[in-house]
C-alpha positions as YAML, in Angstrom:
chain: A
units: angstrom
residues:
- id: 1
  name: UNK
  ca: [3.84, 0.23, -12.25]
- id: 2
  name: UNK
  ca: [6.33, 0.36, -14.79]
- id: 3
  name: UNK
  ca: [9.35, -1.71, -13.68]
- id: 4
  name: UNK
  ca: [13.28, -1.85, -15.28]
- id: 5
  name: UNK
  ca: [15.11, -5.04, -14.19]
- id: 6
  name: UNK
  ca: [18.82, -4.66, -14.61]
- id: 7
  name: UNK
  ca: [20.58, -8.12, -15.68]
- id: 8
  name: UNK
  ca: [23.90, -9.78, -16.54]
- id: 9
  name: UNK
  ca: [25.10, -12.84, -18.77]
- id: 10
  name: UNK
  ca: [27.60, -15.18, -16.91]
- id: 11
  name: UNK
  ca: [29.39, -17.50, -17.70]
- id: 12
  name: UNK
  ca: [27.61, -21.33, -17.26]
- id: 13
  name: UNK
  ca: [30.79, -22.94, -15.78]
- id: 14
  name: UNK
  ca: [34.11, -21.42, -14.27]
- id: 15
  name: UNK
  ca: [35.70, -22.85, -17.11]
- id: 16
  name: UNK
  ca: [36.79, -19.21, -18.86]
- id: 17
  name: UNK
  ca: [40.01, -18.40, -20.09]
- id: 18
  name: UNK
  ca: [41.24, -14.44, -18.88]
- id: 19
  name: UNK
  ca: [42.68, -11.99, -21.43]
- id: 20
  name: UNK
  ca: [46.53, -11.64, -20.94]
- id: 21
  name: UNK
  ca: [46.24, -7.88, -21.17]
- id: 22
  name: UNK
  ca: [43.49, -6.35, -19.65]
- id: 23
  name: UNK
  ca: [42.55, -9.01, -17.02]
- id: 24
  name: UNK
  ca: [39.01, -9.47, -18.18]
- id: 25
  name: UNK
  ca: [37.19, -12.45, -18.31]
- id: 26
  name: UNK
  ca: [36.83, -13.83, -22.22]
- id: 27
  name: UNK
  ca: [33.05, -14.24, -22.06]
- id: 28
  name: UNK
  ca: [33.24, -15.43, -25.83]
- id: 29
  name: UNK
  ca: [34.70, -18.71, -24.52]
- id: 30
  name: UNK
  ca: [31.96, -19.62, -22.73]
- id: 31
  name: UNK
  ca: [28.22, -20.39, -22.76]
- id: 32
  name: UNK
  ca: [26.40, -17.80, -21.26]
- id: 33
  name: UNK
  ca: [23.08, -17.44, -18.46]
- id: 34
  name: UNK
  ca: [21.15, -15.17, -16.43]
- id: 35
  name: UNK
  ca: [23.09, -14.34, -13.59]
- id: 36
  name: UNK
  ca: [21.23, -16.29, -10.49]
- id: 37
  name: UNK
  ca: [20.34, -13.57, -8.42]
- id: 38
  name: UNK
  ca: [19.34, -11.25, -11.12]
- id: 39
  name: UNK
  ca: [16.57, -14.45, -11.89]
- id: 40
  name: UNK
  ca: [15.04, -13.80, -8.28]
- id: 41
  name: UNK
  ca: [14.76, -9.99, -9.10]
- id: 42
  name: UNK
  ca: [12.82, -11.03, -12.39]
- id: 43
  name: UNK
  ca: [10.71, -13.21, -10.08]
- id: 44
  name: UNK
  ca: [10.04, -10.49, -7.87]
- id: 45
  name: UNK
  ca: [9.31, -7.51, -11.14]
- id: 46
  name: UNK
  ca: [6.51, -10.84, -12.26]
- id: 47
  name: UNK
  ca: [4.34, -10.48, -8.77]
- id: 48
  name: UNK
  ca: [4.36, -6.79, -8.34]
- id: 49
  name: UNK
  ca: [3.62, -7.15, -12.04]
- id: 50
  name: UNK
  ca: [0.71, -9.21, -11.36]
- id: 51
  name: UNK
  ca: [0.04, -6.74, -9.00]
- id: 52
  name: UNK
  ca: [0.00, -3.30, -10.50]
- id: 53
  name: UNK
  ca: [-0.91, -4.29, -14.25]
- id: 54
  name: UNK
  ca: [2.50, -2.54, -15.10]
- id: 55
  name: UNK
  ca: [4.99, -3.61, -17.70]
- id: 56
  name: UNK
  ca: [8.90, -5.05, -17.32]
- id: 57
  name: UNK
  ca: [11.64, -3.88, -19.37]
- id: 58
  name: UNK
  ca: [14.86, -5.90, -18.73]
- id: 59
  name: UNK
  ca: [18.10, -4.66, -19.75]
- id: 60
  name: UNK
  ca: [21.55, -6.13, -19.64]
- id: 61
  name: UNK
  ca: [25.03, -4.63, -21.16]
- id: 62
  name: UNK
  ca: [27.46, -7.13, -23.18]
- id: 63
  name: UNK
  ca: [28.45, -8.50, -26.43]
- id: 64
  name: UNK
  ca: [25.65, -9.41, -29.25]
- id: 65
  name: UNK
  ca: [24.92, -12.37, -28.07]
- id: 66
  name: UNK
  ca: [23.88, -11.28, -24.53]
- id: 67
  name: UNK
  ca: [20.51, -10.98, -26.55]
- id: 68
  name: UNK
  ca: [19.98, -14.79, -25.28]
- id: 69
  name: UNK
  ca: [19.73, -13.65, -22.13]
- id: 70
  name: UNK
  ca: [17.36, -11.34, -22.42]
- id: 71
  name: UNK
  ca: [15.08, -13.87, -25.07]
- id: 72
  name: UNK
  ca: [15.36, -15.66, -21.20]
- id: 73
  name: UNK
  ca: [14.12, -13.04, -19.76]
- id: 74
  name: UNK
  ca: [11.35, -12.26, -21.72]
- id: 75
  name: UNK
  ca: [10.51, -16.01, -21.85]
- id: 76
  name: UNK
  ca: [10.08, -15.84, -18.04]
- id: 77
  name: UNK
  ca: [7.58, -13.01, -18.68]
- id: 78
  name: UNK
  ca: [9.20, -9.81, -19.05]
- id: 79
  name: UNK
  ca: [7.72, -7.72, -21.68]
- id: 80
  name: UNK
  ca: [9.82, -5.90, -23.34]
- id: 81
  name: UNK
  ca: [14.13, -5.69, -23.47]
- id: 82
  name: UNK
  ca: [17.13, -3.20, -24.12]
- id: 83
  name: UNK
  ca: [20.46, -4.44, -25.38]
- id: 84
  name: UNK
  ca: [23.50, -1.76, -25.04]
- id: 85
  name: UNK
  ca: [26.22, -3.07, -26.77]
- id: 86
  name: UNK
  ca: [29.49, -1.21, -28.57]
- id: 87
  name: UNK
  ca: [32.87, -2.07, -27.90]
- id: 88
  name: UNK
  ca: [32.91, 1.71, -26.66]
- id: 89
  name: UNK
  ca: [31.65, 0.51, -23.25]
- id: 90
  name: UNK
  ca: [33.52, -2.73, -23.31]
- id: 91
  name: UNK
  ca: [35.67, -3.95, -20.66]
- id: 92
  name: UNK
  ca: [34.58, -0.80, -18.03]
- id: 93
  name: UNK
  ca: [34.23, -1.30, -14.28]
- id: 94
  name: UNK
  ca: [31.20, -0.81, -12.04]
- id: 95
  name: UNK
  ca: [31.55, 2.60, -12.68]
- id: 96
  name: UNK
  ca: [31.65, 2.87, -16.08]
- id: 97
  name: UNK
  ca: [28.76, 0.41, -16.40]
- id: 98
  name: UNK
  ca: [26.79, 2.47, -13.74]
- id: 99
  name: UNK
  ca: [26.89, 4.96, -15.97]
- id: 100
  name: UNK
  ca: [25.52, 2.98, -19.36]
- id: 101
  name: UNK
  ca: [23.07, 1.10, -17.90]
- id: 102
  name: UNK
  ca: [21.85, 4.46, -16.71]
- id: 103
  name: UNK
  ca: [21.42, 6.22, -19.61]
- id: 104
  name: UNK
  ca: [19.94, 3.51, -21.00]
- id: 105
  name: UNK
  ca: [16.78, 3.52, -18.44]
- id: 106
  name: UNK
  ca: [16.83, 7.25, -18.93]
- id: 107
  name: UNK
  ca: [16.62, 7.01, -22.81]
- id: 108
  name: UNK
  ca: [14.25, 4.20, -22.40]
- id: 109
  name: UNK
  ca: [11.57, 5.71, -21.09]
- id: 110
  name: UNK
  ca: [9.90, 6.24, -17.36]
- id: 111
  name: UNK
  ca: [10.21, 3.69, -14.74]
- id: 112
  name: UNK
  ca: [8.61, 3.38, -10.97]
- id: 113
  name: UNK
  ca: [11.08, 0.81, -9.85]
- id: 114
  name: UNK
  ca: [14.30, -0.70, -10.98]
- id: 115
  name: UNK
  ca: [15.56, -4.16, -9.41]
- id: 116
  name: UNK
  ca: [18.64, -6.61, -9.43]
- id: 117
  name: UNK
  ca: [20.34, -8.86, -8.31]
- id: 118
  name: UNK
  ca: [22.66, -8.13, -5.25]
- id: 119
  name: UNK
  ca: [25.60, -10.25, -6.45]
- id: 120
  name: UNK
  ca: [26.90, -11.49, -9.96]
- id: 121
  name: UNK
  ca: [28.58, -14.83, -9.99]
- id: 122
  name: UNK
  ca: [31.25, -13.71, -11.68]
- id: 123
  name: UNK
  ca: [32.67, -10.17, -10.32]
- id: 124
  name: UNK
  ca: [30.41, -10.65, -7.20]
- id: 125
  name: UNK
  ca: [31.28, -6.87, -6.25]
- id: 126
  name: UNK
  ca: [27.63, -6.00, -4.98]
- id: 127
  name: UNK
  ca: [27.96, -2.30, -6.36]
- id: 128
  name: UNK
  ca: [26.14, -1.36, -9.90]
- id: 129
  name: UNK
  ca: [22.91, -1.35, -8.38]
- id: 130
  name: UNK
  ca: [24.01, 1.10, -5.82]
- id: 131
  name: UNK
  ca: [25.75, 3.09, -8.33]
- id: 132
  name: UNK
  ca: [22.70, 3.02, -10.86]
- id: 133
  name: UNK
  ca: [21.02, 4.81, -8.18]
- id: 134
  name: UNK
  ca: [23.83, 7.12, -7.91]
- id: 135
  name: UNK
  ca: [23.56, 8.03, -11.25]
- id: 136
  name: UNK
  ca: [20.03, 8.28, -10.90]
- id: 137
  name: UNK
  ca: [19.43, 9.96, -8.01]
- id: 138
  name: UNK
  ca: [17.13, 7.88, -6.67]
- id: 139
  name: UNK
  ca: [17.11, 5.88, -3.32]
- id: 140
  name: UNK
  ca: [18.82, 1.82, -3.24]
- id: 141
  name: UNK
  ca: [18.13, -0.93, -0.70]
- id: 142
  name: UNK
  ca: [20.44, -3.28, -0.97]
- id: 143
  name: UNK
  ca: [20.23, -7.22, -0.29]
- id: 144
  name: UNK
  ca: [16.20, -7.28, 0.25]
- id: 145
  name: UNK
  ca: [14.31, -10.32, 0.46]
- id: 146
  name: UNK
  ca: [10.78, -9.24, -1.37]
- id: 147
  name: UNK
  ca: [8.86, -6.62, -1.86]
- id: 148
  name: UNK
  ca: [5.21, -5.60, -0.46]
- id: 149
  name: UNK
  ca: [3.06, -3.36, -2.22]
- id: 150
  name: UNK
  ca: [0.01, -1.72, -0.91]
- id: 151
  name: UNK
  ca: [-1.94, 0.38, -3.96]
- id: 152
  name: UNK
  ca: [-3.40, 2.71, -0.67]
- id: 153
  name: UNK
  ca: [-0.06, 3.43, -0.21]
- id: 154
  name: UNK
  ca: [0.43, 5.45, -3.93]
- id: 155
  name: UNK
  ca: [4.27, 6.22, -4.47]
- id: 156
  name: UNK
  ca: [5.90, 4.59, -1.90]
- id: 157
  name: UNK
  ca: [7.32, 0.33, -2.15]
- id: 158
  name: UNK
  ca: [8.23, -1.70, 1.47]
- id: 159
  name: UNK
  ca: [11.26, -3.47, 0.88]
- id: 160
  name: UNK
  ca: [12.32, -6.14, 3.07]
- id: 161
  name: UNK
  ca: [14.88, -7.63, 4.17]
- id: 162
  name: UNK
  ca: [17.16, -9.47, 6.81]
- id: 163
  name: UNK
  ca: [19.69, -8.27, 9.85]
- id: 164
  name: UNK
  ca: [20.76, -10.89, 11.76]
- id: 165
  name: UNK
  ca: [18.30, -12.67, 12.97]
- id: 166
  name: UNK
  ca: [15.55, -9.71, 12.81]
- id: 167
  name: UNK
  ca: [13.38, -8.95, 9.41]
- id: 168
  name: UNK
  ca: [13.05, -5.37, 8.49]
- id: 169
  name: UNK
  ca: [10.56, -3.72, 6.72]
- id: 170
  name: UNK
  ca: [11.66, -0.65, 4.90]
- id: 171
  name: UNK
  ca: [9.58, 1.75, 2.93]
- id: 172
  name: UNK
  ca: [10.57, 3.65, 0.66]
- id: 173
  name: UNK
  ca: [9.47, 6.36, -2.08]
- id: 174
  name: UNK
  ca: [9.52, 5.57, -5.74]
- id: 175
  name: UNK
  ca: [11.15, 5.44, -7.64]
- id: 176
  name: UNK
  ca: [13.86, 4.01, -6.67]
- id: 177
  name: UNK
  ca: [16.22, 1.02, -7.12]
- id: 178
  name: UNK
  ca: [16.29, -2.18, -5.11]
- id: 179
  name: UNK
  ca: [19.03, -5.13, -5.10]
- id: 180
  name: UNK
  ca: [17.80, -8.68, -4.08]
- id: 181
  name: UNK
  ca: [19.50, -11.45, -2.69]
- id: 182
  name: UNK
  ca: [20.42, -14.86, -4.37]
- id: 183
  name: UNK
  ca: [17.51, -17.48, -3.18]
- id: 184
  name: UNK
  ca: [15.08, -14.77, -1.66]
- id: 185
  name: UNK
  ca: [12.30, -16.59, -3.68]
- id: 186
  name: UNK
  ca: [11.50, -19.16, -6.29]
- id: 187
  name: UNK
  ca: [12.19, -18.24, -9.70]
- id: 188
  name: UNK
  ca: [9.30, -19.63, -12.17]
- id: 189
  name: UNK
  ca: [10.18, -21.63, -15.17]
- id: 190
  name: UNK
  ca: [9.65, -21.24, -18.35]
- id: 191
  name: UNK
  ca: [7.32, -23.16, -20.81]
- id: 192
  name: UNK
  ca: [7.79, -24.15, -24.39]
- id: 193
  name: UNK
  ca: [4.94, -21.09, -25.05]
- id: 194
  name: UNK
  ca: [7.00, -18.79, -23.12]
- id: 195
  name: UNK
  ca: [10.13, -19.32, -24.82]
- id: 196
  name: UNK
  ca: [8.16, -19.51, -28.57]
- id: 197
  name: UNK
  ca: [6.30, -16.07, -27.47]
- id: 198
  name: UNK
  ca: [9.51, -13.65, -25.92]
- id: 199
  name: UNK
  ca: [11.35, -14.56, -29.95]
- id: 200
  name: UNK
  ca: [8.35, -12.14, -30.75]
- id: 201
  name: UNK
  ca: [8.81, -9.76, -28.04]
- id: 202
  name: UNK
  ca: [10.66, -6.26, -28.29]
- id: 203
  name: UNK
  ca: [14.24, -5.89, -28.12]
- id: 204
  name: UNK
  ca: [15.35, -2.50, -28.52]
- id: 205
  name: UNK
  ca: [19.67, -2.45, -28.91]
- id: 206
  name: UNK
  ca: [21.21, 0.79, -27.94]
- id: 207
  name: UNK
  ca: [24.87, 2.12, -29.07]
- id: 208
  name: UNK
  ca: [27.28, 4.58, -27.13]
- id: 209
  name: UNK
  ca: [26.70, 6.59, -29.67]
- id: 210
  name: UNK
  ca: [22.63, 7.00, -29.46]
- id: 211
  name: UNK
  ca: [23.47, 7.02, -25.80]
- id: 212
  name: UNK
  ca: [25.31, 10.51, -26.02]
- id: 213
  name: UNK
  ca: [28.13, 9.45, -23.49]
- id: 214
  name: UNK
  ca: [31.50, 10.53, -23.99]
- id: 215
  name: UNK
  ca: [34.08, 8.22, -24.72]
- id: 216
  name: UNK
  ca: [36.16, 9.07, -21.30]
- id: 217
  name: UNK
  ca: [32.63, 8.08, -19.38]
- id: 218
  name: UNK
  ca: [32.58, 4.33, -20.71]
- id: 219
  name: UNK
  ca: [34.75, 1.76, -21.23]
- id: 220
  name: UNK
  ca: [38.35, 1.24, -19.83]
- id: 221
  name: UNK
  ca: [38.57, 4.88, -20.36]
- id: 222
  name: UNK
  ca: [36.25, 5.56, -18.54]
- id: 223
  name: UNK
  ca: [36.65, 3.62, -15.42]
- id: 224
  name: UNK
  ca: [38.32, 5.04, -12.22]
- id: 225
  name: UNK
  ca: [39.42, 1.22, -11.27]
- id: 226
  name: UNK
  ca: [41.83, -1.51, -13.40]
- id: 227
  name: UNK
  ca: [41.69, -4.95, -12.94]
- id: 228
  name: UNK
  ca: [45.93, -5.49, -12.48]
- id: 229
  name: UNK
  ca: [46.02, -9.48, -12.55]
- id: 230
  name: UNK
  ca: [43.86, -12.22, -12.86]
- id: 231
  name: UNK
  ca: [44.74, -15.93, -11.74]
- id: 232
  name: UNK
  ca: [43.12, -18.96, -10.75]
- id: 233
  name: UNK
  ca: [43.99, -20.02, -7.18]
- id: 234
  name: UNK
  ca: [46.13, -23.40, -6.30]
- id: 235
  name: UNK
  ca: [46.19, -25.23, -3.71]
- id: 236
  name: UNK
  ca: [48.08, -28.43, -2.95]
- id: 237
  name: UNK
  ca: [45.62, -29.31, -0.12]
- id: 238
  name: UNK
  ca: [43.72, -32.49, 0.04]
- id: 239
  name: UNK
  ca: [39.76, -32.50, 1.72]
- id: 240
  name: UNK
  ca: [39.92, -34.83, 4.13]
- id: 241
  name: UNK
  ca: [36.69, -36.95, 5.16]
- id: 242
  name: UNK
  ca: [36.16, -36.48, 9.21]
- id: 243
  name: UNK
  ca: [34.05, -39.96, 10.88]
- id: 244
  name: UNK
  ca: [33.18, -40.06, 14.38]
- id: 245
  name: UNK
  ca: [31.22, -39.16, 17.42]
- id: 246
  name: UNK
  ca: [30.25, -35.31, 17.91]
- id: 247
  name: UNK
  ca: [33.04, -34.71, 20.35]
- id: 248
  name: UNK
  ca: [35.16, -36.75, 18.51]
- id: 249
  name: UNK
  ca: [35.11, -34.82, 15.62]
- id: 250
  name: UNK
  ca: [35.52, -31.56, 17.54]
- id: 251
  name: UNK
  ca: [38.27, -32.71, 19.03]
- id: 252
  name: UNK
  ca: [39.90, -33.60, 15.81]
- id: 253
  name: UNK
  ca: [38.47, -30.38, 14.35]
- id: 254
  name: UNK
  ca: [40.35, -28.41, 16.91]
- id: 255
  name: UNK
  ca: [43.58, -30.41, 16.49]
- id: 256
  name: UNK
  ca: [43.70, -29.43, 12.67]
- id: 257
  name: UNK
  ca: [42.93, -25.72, 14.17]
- id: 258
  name: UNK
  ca: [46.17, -25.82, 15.86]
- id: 259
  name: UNK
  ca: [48.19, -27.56, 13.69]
- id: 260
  name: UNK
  ca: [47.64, -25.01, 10.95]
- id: 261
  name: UNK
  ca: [48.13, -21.96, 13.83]
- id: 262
  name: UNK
  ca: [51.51, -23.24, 14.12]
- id: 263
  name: UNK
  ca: [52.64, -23.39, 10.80]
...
């Protein structure tokens, strides 16, 4: 099973500055990593790997030195990794990078499954994977919690996944595109061999240009949605430390309910 695992560099800290202009975060300013979530969908590409003998391509959109995320990547056993970076695509939505990350799968080759991460932890808008699929035209879950494979079962991947307090098992023909949830498993670790091994591994980088996408697909031309303003919030509130028996502190709890209600 050949599998494409879609990830994003973000920033280490919240401490990143915002371009006055277009709204975007300045991802230059800060030191980047894998996006959490997207680590649990690696996690999950590495034991259906183990599984089905396949191979895992990870690619990720950004600046040059997004290639550090995918050295990660590879460290944590992907095999191989695609780059598409061009200041063509820079600063589009979730549409516009729907549509790159897209055409990069396509020009990469054939793939039996594509994963994610639900979430980033920066934009935290839950939609490229759904739109990858889009573009695709394959079928998404969204938020699953692993994967189970059965080899009798050629062409076809159980995804599964949580609703309320019931677990749902939902099967699905391939290939198709599935979104995982932040914590669903235990991402492994890399090793000092790992890390010395994916500086060896391929790393294909892709342009707009080799892509064959028109300038009004990408980019800030190319996306339907602008961000309008960006600011961090403020708050003149204080956290306040709550002691006491159980009722006790429900009974203060509900006090501070109604005071704010009547302001």
């Amino acid at each position: 099973m050949n599998i494409a695992v879609l990830i994003k560099q973000v920033p280490v800290s919240n401490d990143v500055t915002v371009d006055p202009e277009t709204h975007a975060l300045v991802r230059a300013s800060s030191e980047g990593m894998i996006n959490p979530a997207d680590l649990n969908a690696i996690e999950e590409a590495m034991l259906l790997k183990e599984q089905t003998e396949g191979k895992v391509v990870v690619f990720t959109m950004g600046p040059p030195d997004a290639e550090k995320a995918l050295r990660d990547a590879m460290a944590l056993g992907c095999d191989e990794s695609c780059l598409i970076t061009d200041r063509a695509v820079a600063g589009g939505d979730t549409v516009a990078t729907a549509k790159v990350l897209a055409a990069a799968i396509k020009k990469y080759g054939e793939f039996d499954l594509i994963l994610g991460g639900a979430l980033s932890a920066d934009g935290a808008t839950g939609q490229v994977g759904a739109m990858v699929a889009e573009c695709l035209a394959i079928p998404h879950i969204v938020e699953a919690m692993g994967v189970k494979y059965d080899a009798s079962e050629s062409g076809k991947i159980v995804a599964v996944k949580k609703f309320h307090d019931k677990k749902l098992s939902i099967r699905c023909a391939l290939p198709a595109m599935i979104s995982f949830n932040f914590g669903c498993n235990e991402p492994r670790l890399a090793t000092l061999r790992t890390k010395r091994a994916a500086k060896s591994k391929p790393l294909v980088t892709y342009t707009n240009a080799e892509l064959g996408l028109s300038p009004g697909e990408v980019g800030i031309e190319g996306s339907p949605t602008v961000v309008v303003d960006s600011f961090s919030p403020k708050s003149g509130r204080k956290a306040a430390m709550l002691e006491g028996t159980p009722a006790e502190l429900a009974r203060k709890l509900k006090e501070l309910i109604e005071e704010e209600k009547g302001k």
